[in-house]
C-alpha positions, 0 to 999 in steps of 0.5 A: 155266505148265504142269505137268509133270502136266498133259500128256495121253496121248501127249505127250512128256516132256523126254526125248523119249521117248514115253509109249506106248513108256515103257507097253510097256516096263513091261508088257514087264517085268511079264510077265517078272516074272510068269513068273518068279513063275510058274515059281518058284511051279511049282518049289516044288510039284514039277510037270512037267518042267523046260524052259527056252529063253533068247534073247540078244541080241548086237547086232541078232543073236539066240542062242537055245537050249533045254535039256528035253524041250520045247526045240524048242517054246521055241526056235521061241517064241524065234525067233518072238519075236525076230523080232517084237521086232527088227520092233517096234524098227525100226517105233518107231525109224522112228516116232520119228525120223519115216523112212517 
């Protein structure tokens, strides 16, 4: 009888969804924890200027803005990493439901 503990590196759990994909999403997660960490830690000492860029996603489109004096390098990251985050969902869709 098998384990649910026993499986190996890459198998698929009962949800189907597989273990690399369930790793990305965590790091994609501790990266955004440790940003906010970072930039709550940056405001609590009062340096530098304040900046921000924000990417919203309505569908498959995404809204990208930015407000200080380094908008334009934070939106230009959003857009950059818009377009490789729609290109990793497309690849690992295809991945999953086996289209080449």
């Amino acid at each position: 009888m098998e384990n649910a503990d026993d499986k190996s590196e890459g198998e698929e759990d009962n949800s189907g969804l597989p273990s690399w994909l369930f790793t990305l999403f965590v790091m994609g997660f501790s990266l955004i924890f440790v940003g906010i960490i970072i930039v709550f830690a940056v405001s609590l000492t009062g340096g530098g200027n304040a900046s921000g860029g924000v990417v919203i996603f309505i569908g498959p489109f995404p809204i990208v803005f930015g407000v200080g004096p380094s908008a334009t390098w934070l939106v230009l990251i959003g857009i950059i990493l818009s377009a490789i985050s729609i290109a990793v969902f497309v690849i690992s869709r295809r991945k999953i439901f086996g289209k080449s």
